[in-house]
Backbone and ligand atoms as CSV (ligand in chain L), in Angstrom:
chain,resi,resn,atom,element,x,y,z
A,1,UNK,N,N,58.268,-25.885,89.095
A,1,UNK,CA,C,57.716,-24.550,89.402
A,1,UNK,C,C,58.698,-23.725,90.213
A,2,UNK,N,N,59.142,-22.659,89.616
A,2,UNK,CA,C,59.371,-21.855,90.117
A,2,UNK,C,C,58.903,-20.917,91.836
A,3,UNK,N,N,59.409,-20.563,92.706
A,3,UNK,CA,C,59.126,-19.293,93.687
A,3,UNK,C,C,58.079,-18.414,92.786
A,4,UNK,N,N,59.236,-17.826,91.711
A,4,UNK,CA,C,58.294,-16.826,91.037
A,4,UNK,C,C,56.974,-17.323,90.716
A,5,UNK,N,N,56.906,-18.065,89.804
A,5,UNK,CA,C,55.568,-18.188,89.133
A,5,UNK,C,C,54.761,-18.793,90.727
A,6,UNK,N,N,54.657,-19.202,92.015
A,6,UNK,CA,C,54.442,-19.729,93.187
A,6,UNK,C,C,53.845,-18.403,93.820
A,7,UNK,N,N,54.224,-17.156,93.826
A,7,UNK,CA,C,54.150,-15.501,94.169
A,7,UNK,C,C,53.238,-15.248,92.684
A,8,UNK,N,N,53.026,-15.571,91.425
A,8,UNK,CA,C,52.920,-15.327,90.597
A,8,UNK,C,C,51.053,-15.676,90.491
A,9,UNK,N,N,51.445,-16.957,90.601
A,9,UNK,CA,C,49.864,-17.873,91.007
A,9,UNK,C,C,48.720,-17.482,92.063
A,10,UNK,N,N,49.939,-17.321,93.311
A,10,UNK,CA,C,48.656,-16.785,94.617
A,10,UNK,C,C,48.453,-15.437,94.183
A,11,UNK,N,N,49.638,-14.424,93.771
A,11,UNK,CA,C,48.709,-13.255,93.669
A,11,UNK,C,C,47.403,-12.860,92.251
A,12,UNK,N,N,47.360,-14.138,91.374
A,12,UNK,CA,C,46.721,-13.629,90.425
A,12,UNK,C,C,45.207,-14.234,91.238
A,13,UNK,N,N,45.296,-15.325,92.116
A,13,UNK,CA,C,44.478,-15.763,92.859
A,13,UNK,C,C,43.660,-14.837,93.711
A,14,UNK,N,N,44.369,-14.098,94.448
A,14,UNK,CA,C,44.079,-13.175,95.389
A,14,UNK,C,C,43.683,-11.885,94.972
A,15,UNK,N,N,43.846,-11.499,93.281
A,15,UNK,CA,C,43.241,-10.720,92.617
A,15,UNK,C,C,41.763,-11.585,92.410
A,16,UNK,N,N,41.522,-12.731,91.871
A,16,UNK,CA,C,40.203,-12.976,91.492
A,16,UNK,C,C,39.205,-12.955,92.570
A,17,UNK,N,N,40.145,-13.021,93.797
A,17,UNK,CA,C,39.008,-13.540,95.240
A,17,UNK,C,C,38.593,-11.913,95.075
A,18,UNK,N,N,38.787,-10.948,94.873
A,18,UNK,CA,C,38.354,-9.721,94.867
A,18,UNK,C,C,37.309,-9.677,94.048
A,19,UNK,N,N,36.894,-10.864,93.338
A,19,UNK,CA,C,35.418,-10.380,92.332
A,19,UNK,C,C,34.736,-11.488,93.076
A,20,UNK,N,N,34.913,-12.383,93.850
A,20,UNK,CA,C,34.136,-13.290,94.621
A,20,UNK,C,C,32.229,-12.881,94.756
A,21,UNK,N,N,31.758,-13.883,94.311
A,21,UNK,CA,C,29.967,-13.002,94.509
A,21,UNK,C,C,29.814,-14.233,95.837
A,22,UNK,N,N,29.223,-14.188,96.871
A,22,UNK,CA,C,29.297,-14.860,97.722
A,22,UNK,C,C,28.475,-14.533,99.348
A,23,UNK,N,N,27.424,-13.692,98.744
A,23,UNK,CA,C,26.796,-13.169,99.626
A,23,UNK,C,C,25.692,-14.028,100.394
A,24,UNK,N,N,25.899,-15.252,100.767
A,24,UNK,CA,C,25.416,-16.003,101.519
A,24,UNK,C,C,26.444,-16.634,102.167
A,25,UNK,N,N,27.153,-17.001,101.813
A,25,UNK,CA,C,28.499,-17.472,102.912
A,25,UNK,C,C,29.087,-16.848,103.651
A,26,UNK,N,N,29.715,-15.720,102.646
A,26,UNK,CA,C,30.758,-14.790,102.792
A,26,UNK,C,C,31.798,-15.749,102.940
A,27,UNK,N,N,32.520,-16.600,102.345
A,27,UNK,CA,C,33.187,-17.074,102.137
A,27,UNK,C,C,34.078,-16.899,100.714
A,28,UNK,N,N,34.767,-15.850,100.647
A,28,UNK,CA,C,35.137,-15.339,99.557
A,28,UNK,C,C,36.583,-16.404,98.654
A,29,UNK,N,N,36.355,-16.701,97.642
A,29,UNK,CA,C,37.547,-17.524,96.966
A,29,UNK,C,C,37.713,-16.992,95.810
A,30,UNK,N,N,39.340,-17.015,95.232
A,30,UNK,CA,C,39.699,-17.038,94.343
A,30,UNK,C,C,40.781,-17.879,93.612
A,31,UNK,N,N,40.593,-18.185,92.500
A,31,UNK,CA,C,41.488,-19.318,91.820
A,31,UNK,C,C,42.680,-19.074,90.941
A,32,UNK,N,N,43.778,-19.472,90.553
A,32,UNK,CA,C,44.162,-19.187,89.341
A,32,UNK,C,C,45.038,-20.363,88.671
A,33,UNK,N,N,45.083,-20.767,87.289
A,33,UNK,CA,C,45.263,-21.973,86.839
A,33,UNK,C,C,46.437,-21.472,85.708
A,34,UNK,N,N,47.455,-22.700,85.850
A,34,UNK,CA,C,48.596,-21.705,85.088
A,34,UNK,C,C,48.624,-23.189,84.007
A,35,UNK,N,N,48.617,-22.981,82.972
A,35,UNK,CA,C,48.387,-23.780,81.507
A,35,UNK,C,C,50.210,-23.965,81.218
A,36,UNK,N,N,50.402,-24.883,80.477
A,36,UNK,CA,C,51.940,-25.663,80.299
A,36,UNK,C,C,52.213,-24.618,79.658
A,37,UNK,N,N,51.190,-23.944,78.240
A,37,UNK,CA,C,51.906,-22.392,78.003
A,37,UNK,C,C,52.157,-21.626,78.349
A,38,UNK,N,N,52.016,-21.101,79.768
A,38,UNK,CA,C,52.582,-20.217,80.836
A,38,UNK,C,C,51.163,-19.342,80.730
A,39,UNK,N,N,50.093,-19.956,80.729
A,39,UNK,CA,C,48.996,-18.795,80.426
A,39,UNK,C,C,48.163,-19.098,81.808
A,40,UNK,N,N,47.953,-18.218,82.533
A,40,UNK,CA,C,47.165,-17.694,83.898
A,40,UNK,C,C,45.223,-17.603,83.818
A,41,UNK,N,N,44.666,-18.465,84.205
A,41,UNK,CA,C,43.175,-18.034,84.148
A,41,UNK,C,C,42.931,-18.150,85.611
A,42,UNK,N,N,42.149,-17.215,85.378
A,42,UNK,CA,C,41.439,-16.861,87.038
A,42,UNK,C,C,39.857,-17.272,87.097
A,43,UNK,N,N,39.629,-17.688,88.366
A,43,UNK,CA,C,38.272,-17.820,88.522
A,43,UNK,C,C,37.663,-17.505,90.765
A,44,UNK,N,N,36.771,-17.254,90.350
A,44,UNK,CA,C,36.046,-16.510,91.622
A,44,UNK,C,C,34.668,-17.736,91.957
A,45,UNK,N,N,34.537,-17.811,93.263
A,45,UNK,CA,C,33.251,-18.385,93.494
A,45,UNK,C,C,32.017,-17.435,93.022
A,46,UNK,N,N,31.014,-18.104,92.780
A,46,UNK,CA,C,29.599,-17.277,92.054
A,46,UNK,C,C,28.265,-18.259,92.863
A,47,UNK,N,N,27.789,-17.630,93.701
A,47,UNK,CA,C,27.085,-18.423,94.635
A,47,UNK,C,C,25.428,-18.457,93.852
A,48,UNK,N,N,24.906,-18.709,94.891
A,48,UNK,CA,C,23.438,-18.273,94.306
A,48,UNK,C,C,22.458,-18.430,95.155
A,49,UNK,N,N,20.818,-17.689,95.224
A,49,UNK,CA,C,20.054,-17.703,95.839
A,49,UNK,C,C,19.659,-19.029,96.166
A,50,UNK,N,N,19.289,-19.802,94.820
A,50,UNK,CA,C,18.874,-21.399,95.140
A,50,UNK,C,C,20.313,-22.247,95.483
A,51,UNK,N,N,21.183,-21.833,95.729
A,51,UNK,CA,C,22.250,-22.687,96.687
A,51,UNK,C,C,22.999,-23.781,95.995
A,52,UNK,N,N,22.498,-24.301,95.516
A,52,UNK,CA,C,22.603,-25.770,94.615
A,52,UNK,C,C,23.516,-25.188,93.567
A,53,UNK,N,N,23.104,-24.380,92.668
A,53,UNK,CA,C,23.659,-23.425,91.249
A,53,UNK,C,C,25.413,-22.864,91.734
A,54,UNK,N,N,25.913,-22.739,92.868
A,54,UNK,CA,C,26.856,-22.345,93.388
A,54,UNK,C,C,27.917,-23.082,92.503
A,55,UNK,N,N,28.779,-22.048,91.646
A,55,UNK,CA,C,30.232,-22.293,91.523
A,55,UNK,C,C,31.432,-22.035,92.174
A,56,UNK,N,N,32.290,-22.796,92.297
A,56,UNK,CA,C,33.713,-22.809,93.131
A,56,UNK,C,C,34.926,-22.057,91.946
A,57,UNK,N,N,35.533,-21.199,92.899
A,57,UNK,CA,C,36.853,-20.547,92.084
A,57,UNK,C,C,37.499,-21.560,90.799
A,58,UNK,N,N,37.639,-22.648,91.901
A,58,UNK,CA,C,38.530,-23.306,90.933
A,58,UNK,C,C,37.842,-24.059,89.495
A,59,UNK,N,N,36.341,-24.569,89.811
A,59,UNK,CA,C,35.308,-24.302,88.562
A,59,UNK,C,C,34.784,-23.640,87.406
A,60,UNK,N,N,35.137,-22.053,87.835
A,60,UNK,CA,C,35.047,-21.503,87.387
A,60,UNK,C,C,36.871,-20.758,86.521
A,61,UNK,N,N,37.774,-21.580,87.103
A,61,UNK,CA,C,38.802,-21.093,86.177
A,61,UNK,C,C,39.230,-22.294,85.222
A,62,UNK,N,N,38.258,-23.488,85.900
A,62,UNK,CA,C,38.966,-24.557,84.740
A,62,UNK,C,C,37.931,-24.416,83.312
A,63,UNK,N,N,36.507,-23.859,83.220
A,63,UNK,CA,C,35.506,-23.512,82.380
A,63,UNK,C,C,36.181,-22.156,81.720
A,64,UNK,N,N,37.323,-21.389,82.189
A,64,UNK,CA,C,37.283,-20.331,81.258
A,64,UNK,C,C,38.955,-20.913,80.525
A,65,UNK,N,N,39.138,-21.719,81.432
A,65,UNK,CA,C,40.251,-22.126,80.376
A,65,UNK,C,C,39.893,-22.970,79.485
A,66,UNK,N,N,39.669,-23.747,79.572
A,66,UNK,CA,C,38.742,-25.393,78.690
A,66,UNK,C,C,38.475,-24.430,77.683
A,67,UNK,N,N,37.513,-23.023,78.067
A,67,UNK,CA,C,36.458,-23.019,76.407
A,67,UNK,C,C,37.370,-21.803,75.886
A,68,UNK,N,N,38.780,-21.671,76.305
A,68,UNK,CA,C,39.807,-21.181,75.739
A,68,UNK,C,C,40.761,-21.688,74.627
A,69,UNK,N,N,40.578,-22.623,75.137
A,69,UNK,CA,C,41.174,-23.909,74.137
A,69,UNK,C,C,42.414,-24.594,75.150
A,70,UNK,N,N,42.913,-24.160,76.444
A,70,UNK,CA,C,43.662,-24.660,77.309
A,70,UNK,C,C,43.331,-26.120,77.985
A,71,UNK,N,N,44.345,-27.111,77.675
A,71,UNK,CA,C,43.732,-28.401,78.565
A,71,UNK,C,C,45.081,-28.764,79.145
A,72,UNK,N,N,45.827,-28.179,79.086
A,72,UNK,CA,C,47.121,-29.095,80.111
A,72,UNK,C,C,47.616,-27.841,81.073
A,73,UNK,N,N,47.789,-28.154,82.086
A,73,UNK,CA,C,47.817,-27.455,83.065
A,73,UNK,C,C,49.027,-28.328,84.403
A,74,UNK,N,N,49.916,-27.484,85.077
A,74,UNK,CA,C,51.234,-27.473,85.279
A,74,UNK,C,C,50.485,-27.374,87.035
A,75,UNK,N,N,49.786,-25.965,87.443
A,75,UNK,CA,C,49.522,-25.587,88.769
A,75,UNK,C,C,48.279,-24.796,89.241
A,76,UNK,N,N,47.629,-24.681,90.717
A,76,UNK,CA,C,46.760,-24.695,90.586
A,76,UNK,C,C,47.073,-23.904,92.130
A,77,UNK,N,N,46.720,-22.466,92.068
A,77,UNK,CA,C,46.303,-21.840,93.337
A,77,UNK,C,C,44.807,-21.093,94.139
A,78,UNK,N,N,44.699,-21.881,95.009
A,78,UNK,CA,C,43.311,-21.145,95.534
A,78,UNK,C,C,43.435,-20.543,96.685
A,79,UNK,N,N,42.613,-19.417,96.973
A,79,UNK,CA,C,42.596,-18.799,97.948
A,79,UNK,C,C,41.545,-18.450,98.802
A,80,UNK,N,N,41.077,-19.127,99.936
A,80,UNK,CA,C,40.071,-19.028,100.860
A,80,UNK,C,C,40.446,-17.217,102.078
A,81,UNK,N,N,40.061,-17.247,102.789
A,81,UNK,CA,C,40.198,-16.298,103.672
A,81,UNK,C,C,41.725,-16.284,104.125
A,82,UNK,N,N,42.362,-15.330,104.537
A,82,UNK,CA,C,43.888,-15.166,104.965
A,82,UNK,C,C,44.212,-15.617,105.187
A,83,UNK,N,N,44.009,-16.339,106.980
A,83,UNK,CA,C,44.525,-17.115,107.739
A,83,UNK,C,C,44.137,-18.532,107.404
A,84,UNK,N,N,43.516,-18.872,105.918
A,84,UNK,CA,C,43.417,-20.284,106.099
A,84,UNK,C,C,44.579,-20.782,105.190
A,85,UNK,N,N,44.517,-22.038,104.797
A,85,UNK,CA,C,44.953,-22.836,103.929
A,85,UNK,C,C,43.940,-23.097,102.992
A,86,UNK,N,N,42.987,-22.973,102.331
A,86,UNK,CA,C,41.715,-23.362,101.757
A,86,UNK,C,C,41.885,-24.380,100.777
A,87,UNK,N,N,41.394,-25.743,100.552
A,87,UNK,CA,C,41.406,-26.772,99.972
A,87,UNK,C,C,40.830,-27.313,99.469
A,88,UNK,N,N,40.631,-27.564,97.204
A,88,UNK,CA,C,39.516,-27.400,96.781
A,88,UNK,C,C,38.605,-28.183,97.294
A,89,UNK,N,N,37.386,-27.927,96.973
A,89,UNK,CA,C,36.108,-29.568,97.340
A,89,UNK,C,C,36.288,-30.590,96.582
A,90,UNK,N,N,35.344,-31.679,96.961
A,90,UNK,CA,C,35.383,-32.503,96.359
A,90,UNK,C,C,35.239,-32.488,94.763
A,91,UNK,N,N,33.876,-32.362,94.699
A,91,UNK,CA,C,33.721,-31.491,93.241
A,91,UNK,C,C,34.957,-31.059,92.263
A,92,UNK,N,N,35.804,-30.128,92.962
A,92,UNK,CA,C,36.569,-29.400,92.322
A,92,UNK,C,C,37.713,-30.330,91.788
A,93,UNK,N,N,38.270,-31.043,93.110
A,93,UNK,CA,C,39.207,-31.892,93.059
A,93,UNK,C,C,38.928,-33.242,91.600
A,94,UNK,N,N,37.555,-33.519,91.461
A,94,UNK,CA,C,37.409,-34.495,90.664
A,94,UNK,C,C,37.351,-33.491,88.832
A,95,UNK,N,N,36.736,-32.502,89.260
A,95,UNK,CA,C,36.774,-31.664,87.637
A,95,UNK,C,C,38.413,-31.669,87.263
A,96,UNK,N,N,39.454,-31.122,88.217
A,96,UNK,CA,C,40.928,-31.161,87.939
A,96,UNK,C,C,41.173,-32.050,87.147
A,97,UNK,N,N,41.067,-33.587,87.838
A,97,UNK,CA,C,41.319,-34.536,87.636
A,97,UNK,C,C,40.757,-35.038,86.118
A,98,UNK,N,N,40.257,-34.289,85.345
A,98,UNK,CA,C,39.724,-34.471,84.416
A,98,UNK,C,C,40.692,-34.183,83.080
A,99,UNK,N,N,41.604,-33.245,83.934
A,99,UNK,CA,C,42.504,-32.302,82.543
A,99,UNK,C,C,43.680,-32.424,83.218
A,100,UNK,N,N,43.896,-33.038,84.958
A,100,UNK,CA,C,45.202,-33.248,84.909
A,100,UNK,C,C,45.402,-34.344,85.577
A,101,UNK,N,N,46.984,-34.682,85.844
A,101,UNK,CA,C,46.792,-35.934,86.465
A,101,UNK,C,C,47.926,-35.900,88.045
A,102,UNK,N,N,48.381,-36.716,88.618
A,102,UNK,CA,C,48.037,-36.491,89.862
A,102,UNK,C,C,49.475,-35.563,90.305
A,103,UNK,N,N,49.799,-35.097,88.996
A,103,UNK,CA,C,51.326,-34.076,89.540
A,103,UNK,C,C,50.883,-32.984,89.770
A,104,UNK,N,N,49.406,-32.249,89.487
A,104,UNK,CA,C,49.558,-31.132,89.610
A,104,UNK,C,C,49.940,-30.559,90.688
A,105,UNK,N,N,50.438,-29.568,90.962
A,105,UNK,CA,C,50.688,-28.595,91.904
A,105,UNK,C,C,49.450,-27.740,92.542
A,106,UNK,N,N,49.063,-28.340,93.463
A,106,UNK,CA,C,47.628,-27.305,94.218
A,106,UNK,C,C,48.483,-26.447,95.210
A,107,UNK,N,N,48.293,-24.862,95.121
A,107,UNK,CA,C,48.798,-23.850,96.300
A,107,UNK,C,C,47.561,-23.543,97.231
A,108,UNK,N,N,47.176,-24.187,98.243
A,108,UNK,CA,C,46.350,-23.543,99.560
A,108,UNK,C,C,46.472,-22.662,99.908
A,109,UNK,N,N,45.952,-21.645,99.979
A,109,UNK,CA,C,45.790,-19.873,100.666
A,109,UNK,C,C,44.925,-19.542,101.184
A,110,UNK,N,N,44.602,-18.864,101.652
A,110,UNK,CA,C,45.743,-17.622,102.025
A,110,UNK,C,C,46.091,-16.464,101.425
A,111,UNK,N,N,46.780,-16.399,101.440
A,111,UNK,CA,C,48.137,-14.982,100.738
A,111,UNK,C,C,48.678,-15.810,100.040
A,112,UNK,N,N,49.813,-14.697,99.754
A,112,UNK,CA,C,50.981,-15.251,98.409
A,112,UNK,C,C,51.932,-15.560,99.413
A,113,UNK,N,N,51.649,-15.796,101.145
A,113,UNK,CA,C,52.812,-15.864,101.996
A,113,UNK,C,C,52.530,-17.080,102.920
A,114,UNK,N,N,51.033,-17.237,103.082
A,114,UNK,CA,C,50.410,-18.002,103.639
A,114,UNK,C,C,49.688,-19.262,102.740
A,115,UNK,N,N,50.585,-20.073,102.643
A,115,UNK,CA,C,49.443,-21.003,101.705
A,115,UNK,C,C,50.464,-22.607,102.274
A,116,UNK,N,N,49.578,-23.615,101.613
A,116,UNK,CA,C,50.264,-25.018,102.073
A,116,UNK,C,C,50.315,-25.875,100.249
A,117,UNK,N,N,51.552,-26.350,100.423
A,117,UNK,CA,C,51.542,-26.370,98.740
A,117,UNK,C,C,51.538,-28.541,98.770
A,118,UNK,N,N,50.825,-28.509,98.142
A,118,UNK,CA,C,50.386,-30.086,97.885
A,118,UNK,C,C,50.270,-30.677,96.363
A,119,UNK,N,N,49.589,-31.767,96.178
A,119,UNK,CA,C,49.217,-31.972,94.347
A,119,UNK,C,C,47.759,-32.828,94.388
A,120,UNK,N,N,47.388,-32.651,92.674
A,120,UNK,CA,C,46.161,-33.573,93.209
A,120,UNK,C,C,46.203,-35.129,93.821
A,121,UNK,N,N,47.149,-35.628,93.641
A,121,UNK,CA,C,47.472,-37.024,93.929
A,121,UNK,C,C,47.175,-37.254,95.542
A,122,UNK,N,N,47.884,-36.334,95.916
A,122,UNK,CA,C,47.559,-36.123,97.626
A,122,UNK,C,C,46.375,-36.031,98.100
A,123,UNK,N,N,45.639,-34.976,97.068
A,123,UNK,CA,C,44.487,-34.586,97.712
A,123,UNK,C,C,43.196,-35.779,96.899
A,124,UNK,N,N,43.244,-36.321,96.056
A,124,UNK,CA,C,42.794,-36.860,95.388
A,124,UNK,C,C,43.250,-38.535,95.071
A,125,UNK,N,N,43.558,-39.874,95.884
A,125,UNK,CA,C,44.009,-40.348,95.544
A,125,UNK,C,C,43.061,-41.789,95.265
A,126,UNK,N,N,43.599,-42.344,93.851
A,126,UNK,CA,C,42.796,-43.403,93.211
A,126,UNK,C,C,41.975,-42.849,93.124
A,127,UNK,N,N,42.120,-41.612,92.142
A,127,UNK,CA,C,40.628,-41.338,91.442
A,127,UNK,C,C,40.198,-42.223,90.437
A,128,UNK,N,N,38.852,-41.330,90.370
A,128,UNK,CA,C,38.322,-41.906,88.896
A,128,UNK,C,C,38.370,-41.150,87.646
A,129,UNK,N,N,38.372,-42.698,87.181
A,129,UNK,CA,C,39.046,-42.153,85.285
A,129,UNK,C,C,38.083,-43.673,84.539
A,130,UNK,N,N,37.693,-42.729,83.574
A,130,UNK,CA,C,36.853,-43.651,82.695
A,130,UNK,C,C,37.997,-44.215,81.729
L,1,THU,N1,N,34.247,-22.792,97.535
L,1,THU,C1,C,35.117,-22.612,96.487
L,1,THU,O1,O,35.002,-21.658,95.710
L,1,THU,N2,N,36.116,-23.520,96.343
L,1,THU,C2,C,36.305,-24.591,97.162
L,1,THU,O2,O,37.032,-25.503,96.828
L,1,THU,C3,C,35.629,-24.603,98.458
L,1,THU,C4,C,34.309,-23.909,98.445
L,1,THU,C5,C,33.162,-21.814,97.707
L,1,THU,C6,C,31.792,-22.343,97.397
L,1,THU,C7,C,30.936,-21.442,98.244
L,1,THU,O3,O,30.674,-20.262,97.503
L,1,THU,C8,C,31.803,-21.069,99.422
L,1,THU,O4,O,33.130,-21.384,99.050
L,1,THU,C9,C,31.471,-21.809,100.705
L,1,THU,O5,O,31.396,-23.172,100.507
């Protein structure tokens, strides 16, 4: 991975946290998932009244890639509030793990200036695999 596509990832990220629905947390996130074809999907948290129904950014960008026809995937940026590092959930971390394996590239954000760059292996280790 490139710097560029690294500036490339958080800001398409930091565009989706702008559609964030999240009006019980206020914990606003946005995702973006870059496919081995160089193709970018974004995804936003989508909360909900009954609580439970709540989707995560990064949930919601691996569902619009999947029913895209995208399954291999290179990197993976999310973006919590500015000053954090934000780091997917559990949940999220195990859906990844479904379509990738433990090289991916996860970017923590932040900004496109502020983030902590890791993989799932780190964050995820001895997962499960059927
Ligand atoms: N959230 C995400 O979108 N991704 C994560 O990995 C962490 C949590 C969302 C879910 C919920 O809407 C809000 O952040 C607070 O948990």
């Amino acid at each position: 991975m490139t710097d560029f596509d690294r500036k490339a990832l958080l800001r398409a990220a930091m565009k989706a946290r702008e559609f964030s629905y999240a009006p019980f947390s206020k914990f606003y996130v946005g995702a973006a998932l870059l496919s081995t074809d160089d193709k970018i999907y974004t995804g936003c948290n989508i909360e909900n009244s009954a609580y439970s129904p709540t989707l995560c950014a990064e949930r919601c960008a691996v569902a619009k890639a999947v029913s895209e026809g995208a399954r291999h995937f290179v990197a993976i940026a999310v973006v919590g509030p500015e000053d954090s590092e934000t780091t997917p959930c559990g949940v999220c971390r195990q859906v990844l793990y479904e379509f990738c394996d433990e090289s991916l590239v996860v970017l923590c954000g932040g900004t496109e200036s502020h983030y902590m760059e890791t993989t799932l292996g780190e964050l995820l280790p001895k997962a499960f695999r059927l």
